[in-house]
C-alpha positions in Angstrom: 133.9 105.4 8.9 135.0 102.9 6.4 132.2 101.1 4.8 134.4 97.9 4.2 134.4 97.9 8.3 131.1 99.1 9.0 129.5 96.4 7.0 131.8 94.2 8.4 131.5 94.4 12.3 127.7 94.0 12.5 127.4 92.6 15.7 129.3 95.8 17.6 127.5 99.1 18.2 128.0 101.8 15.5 129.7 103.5 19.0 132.3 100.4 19.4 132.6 100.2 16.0 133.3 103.6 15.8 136.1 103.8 17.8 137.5 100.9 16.1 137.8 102.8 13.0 139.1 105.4 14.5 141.8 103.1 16.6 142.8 101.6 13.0 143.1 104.7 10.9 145.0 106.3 13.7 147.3 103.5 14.2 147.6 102.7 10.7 148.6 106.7 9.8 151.4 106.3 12.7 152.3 102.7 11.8 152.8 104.2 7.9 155.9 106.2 9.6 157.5 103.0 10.8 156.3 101.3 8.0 153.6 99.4 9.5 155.5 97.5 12.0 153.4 94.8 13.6 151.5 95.6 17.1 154.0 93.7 19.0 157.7 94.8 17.9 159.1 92.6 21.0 158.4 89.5 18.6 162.4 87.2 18.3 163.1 84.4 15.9 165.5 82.6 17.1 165.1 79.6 15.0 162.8 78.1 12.4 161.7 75.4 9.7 160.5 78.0 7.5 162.9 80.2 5.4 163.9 83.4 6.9 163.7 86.9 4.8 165.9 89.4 5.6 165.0 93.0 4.1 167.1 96.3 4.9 165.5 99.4 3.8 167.2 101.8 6.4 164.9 103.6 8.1 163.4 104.9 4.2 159.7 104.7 4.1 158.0 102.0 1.4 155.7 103.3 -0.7 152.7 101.4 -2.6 153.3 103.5 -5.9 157.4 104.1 -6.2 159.6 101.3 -5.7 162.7 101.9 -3.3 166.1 100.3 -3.4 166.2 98.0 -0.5 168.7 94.7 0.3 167.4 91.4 0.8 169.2 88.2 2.2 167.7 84.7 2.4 168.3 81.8 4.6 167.5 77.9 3.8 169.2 75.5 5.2 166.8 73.2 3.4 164.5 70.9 3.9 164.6 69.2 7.5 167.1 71.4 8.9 166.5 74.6 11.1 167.2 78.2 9.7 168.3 81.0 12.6 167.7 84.7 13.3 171.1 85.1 14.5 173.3 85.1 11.7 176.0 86.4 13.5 176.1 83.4 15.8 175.2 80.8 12.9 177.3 82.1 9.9 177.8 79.2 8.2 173.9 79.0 6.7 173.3 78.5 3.4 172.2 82.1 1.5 169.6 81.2 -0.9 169.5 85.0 -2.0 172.0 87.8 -1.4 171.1 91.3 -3.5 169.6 94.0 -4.1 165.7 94.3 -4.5 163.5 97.4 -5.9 160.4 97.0 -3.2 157.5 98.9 -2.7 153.7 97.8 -1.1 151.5 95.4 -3.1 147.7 94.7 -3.3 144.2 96.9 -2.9 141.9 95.3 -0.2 144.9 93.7 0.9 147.1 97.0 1.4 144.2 97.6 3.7 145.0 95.4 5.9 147.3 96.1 9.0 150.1 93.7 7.8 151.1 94.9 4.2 152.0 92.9 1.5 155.3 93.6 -0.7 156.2 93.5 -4.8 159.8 93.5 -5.6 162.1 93.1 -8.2 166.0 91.2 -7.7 168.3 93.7 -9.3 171.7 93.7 -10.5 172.4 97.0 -9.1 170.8 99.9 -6.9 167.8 101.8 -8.8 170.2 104.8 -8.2 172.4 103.2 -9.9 170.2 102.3 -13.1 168.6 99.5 -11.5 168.9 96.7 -13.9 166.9 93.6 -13.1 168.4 90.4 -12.5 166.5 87.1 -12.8 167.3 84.4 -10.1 166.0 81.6 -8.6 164.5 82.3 -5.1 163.7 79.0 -2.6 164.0 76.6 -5.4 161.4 78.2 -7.5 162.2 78.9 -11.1 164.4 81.5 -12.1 162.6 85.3 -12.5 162.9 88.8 -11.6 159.1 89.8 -10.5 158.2 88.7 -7.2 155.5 88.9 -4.5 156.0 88.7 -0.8 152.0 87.8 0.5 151.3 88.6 3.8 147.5 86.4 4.4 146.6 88.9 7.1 143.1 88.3 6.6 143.4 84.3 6.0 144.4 83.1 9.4 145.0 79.9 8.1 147.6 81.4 6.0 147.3 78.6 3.2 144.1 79.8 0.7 146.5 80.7 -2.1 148.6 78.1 -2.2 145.9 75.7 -1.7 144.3 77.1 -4.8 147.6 77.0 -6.5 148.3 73.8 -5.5 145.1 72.3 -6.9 145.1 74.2 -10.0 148.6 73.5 -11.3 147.8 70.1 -13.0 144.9 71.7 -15.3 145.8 75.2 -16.5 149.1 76.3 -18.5 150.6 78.2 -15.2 150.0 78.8 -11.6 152.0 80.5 -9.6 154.2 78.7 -6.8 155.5 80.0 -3.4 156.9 79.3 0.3 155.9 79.8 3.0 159.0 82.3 5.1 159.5 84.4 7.7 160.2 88.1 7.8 162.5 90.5 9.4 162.4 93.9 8.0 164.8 96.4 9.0 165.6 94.2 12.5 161.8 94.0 13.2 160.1 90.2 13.3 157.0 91.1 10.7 155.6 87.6 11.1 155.0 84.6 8.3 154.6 85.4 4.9 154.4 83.9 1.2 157.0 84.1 -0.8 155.8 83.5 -4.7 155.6 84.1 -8.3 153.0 86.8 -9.6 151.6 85.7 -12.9 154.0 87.5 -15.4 154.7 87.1 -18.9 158.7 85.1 -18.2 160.1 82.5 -19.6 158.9 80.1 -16.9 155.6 81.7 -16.2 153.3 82.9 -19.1 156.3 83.0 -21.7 154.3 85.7 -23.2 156.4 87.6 -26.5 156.7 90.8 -26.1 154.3 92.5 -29.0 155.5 94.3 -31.7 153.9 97.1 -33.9 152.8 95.6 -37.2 151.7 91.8 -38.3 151.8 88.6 -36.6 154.6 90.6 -33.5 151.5 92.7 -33.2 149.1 90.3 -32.1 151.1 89.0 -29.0 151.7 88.5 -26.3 149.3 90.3 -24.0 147.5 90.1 -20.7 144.8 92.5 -19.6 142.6 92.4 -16.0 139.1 93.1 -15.6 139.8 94.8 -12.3 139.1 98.5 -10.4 138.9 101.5 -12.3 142.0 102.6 -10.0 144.6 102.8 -13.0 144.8 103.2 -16.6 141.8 101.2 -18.1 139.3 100.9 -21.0 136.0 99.7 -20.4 133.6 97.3 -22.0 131.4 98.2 -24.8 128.9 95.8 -22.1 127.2 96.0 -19.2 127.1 93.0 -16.6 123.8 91.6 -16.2 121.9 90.1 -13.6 120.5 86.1 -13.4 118.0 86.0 -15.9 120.7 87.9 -18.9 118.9 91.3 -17.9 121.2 94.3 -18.6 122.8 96.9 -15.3 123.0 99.9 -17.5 124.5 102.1 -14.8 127.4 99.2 -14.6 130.5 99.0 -16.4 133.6 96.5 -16.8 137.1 97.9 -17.2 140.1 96.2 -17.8 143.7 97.1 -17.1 146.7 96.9 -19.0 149.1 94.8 -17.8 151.2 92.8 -19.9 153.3 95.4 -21.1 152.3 98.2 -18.9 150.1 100.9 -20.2 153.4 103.1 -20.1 155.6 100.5 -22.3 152.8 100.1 -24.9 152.5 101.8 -28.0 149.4 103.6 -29.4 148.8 101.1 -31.7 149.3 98.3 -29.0 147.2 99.9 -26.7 144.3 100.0 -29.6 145.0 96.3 -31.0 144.7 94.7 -27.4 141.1 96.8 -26.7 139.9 95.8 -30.8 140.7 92.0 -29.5 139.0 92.4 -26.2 135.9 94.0 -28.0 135.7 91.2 -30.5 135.8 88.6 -28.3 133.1 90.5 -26.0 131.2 91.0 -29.3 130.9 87.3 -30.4 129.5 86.1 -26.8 127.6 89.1 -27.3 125.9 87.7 -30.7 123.0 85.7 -31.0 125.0 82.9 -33.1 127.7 83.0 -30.4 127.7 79.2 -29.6 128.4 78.6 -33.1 131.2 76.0 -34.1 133.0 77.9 -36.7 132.0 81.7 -35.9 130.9 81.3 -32.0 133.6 82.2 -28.8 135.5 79.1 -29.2 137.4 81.0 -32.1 138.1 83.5 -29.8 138.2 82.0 -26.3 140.2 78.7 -25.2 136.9 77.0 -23.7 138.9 75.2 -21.7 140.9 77.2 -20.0 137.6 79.4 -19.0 136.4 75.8 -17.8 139.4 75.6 -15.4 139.6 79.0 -14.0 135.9 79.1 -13.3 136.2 75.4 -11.5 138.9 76.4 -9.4 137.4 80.4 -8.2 133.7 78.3 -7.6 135.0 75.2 -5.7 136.9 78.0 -3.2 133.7 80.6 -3.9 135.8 83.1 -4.2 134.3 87.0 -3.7 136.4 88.2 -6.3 136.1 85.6 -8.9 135.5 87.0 -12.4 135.4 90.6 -11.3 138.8 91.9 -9.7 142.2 90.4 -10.5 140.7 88.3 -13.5 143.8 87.6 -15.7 143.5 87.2 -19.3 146.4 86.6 -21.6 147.0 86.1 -25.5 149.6 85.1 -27.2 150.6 85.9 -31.1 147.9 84.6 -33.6 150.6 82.0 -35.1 150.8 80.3 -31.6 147.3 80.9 -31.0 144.7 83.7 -31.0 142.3 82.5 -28.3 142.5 84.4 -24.8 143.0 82.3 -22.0 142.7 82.6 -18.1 145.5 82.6 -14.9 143.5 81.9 -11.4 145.6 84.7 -8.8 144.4 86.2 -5.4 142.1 83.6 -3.4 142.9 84.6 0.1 139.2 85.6 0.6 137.8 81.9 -0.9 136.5 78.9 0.8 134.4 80.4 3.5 136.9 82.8 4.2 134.9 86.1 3.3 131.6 87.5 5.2 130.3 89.7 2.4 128.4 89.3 -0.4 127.7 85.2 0.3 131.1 84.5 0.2 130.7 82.1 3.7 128.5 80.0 1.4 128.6 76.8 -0.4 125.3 76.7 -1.8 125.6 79.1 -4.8 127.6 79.8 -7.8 130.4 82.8 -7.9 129.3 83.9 -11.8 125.3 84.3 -10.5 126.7 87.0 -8.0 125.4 89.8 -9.2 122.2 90.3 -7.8 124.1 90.1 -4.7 127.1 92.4 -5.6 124.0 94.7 -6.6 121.9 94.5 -3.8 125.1 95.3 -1.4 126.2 98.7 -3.8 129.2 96.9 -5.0 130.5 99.0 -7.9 133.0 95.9 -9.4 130.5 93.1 -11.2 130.8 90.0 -13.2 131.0 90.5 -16.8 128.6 89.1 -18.9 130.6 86.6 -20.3 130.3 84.2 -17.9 126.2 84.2 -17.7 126.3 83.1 -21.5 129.3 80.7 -21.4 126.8 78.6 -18.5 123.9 78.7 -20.8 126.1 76.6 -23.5 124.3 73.1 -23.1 128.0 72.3 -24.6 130.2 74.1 -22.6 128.0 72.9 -19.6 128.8 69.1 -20.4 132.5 70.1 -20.8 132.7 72.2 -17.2 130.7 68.5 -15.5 133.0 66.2 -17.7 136.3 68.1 -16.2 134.6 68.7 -13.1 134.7 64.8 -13.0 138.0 64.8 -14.1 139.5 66.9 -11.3 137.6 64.7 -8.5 139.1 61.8 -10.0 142.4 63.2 -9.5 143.7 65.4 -7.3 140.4 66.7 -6.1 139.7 63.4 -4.0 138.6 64.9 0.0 141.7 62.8 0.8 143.6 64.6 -1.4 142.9 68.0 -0.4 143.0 67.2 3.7 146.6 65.6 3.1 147.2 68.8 1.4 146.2 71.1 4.4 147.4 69.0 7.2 151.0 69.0 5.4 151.1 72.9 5.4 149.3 73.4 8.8 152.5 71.3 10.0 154.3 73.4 8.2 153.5 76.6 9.7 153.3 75.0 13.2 156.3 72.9 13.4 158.3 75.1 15.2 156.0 78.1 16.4 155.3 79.9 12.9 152.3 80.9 13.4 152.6 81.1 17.2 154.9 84.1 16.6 153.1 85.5 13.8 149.9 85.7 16.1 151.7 87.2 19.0 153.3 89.8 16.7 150.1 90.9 14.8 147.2 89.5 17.8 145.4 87.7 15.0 143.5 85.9 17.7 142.6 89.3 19.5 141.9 91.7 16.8 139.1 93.2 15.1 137.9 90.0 12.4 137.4 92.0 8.6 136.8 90.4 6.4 136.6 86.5 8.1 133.3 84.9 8.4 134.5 82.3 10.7 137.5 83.5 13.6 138.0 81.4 16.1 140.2 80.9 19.0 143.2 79.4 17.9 144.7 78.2 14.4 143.3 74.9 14.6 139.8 76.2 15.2 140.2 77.8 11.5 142.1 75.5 10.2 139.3 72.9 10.8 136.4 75.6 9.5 138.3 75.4 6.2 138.2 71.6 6.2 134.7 71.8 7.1 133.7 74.3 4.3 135.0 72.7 1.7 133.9 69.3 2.1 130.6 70.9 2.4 131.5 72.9 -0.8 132.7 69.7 -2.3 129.4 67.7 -1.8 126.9 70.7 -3.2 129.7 71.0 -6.3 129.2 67.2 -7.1 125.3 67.0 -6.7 125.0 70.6 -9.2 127.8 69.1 -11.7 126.2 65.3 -11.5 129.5 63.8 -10.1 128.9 60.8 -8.5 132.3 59.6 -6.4 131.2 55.9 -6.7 130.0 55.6 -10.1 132.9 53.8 -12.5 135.1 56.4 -14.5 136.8 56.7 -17.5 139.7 58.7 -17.9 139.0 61.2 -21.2 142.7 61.9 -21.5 144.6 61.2 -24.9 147.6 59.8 -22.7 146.1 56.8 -20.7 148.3 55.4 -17.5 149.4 52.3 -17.3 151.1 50.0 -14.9 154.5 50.4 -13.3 157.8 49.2 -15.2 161.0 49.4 -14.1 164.1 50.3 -15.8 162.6 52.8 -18.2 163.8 55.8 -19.3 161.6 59.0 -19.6 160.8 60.4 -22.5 157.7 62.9 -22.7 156.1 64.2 -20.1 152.2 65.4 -20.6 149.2 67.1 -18.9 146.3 65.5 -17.9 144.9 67.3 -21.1 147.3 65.9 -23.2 149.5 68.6 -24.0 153.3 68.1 -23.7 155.0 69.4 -21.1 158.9 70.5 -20.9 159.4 71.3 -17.6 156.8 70.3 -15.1 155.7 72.1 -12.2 153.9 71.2 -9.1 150.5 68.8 -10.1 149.7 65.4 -11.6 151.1 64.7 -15.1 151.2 61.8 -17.4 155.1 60.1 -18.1 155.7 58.5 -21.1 158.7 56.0 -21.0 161.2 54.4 -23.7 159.1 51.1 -23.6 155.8 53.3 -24.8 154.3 53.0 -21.3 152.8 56.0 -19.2 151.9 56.2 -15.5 150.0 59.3 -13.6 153.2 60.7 -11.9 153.1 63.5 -9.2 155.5 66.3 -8.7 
């Protein structure tokens, strides 16, 4: 029996439980013939607020390793207006997207699940034909040729990412945006999806260089994850360690290659990136590491750590630090510190009922006695235990901690927030359809600590968690929401004036922006004013 399930169902029998495995691996080994058509295949969209995808594989099987040559049309009529299944009967919608895409099956817990999510890439032409990529805009998002098509199975709320994404974008150099779509795969309604970015090195994403093989094109850009052992990896030169900076010496940390792929790097590459790594590992290994001039901050951008650990704690996210923990670097001229992208947090904010993750009480980075106690081979590096015993680095996680509830952190912030993508999904009978395709209300619940009986019910678990989450986040980080703040931005915001013209556009940080993305930034105009704007 799977573990994952076992561990998962404890208030069945092991006999009902069982046979649930056994119903899931069977259905899931026939479904793989079909490829993994929903439970209900009678499911017709007629019509719909969200965007409708449109993918035509042929009857070909999608893999999760090798990509397949498959054709993908989307509709969006646009905001406000309808999209319908029938495009034979409503040919005059507007085609967001008309090509070819390579596609193939996405994620690890996630590919688990019964409703599979996809990676593709828009090409110019059929991989039989060479396959040359094409970059293009898809729903409005910026233009790009690596793409992820989500399917939440295990959030029934359907909104964890984005809602992470959503409050991360101000703070950290990129987050990755999507939409919310339908799917129809091969003339089969597979239910609502997310359309989105993956975090990528592109021009619009991490605009990461590609390296080259001797000075300063050598040293960038790059991005490694401390992930599964499951591909090609090296491993740490250091173990995790447990609350109290104990050593697990039957533990290890790996990390993946990832930007370029193990296969497109040189040897020398490969070796720089793991010398980098292991120097950065070896100065918040060293006694002297909070040093000013030798400590991490020479080799880490404090500040982005700061950011990715505020957003995986406030969802208390299961994976945070040890599985799909993304760290890039860019060429030593630009700047030679690694930094952090936040992906995957589907499980977060109550949603997960292993190893705490239904609390709000405890900290993510302290996990390891748990992950230990539960056999969990994937741990929190060590890092992140020594970065939290920084009386500095400490005062700076509180003083942006502040920073965020000031802004777009408010409760009333993040409730607008949901509300506006539960409406989303429930305008015209998203998620109604989804459910009936999938029986997300009737199935077995892995991994959800809360299920209940309708979308609403989980919605409002979510809401419930996280003010929860909210409150324990402010007492630990001494936030109070009444006391008087100051804004520690360089940029300060100041009042409304009409008629200017626009000419800089910053983060709440400070750093100039070119072209904003979703989040809270600070406008400079022609008359030397600036005002908090959000887009």
């Amino acid at each position: 029996m799977n573990d994952k399930i076992r561990k998962t169902l404890p208030s069945l029998s092991m006999k009902t439980a069982a046979l649930l495995c056994l119903l899931s691996a069977s259905t899931a080994a026939s479904a793989q013939a079909w490829n993994n058509k929903p439970w209900n295949t009678d499911v017709k969209l007629t019509e719909t607020n969200l965007p409708i995808v449109f993918i035509n594989v042929k009857g070909k099987e999608i893999k999760r390793d090798d990509r397949i040559t498959a054709r993908m049309k989307i509709i969006d009529n646009g905001e406000g207006q309808l999209n319908y299944g029938d495009t034979i009967k409503h040919p005059k919608q507007n085609v967001d997207y008309d090509g070819y895409i390579a596609l193939r099956y996405r994620g690890n817990s996630s590919y688990d699940a019964p409703k599979k999510p996809y990676s593709f890439r828009t090409l110019e032409q059929t991989l039989e034909e060479g396959g040359k990529k094409q970059k293009v805009k898809l729903l409005g998002m910026p233009k790009d040729n690596n793409w992820a098509l989500q399917a939440p199975y295990c959030d029934k709320t359907n909104m964890r990412d984005l809602l992470a994404y959503n409050l991360a974008a101000p703070w950290m150099e990129f987050t990755p945006e999507g939409r919310f779509c339908e799917l129809i795969l091969d003339g089969t309604y597979y239910g609502v999806h997310v359309l989105q970015e993956v975090v990528s090195k592109g021009k619009n994403r991490l605009n990461l260089d590609d390296p080259g093989t001797s000075g300063d094109e050598l040293t960038g850009g790059y991005m490694v994850e401390v992930d599964r052992n499951d591909e090609e990896v090296f491993w740490s030169s250091y173990n995790p360690v447990d609350n109290f900076g104990n050593t697990y010496g039957d533990k290890g940390i790996c990390f993946q290659y990832k930007e370029p792929d193990y296969e497109d790097m040189t040897a020398t590459q490969r070796n720089y990136i793991r010398q980098r790594v292991k120097e950065m590992e070896n100065t918040l290994a060293s006694a002297n590491y909070t040093d000013e001039e030798k400590g991490y901050r020479k080799v880490i951008d404090a500040k982005s750590f700061i950011d990715y650990q505020l957003s995986k704690e406030f969802g208390h996210d299961v994976d945070a630090y040890r599985l799909s923990c993304k760290l890039y670097k860019r060429r030593d001229s630009q700047d030679p510190r690694f930094k952090l992208a936040i992906w995957d947090m589907n499980l977060a904010y109550g949603n997960s009922d292993y190893h705490d993750g239904w609390r709000t009480d405890t900290w993510c980075y302290r996990m390891n006695n748990v992950l230990r106690s539960n056999g969990e081979a994937f741990m929190v590096p060590f890092w992140w235990y020594k970065l939290n015993n920084d009386n500095r680095y400490k005062e700076e996680l509180k003083a942006r901690w502040a920073q965020y509830r000031h802004h777009n952190y408010t409760e009333e912030h993040i409730m607008e927030v949901i509300d506006s993508m539960a409406a989303v999904l429930t305008a015209h009978g998203a998620v109604d359809r989804d459910n009936r395709a999938w029986y997300r209300y009737g199935n077995y619940a892995w991994p959800n600590k809360y299920v209940g009986s309708n979308f609403n019910d989980d919605v409002n678990y979510m809401k419930k968690w996280i003010r929860e989450r909210m409150a324990w986040m402010d007492k630990e980080l001494g936030y109070d929401p009444n006391a008087p703040y100051e804004e520690p931005s360089s940029v300060t915001a100041a009042e409304v004036v009409t008629n200017r013209t626009v000419t800089d556009i910053y983060s709440l940080d400070g750093r100039k922006v070119d072209t904003p993305r979703r989040g809270i930034y600070i406008v400079r105009y022609s008359d030397g004013t600036t005002r908090k704007v959000m887009f």
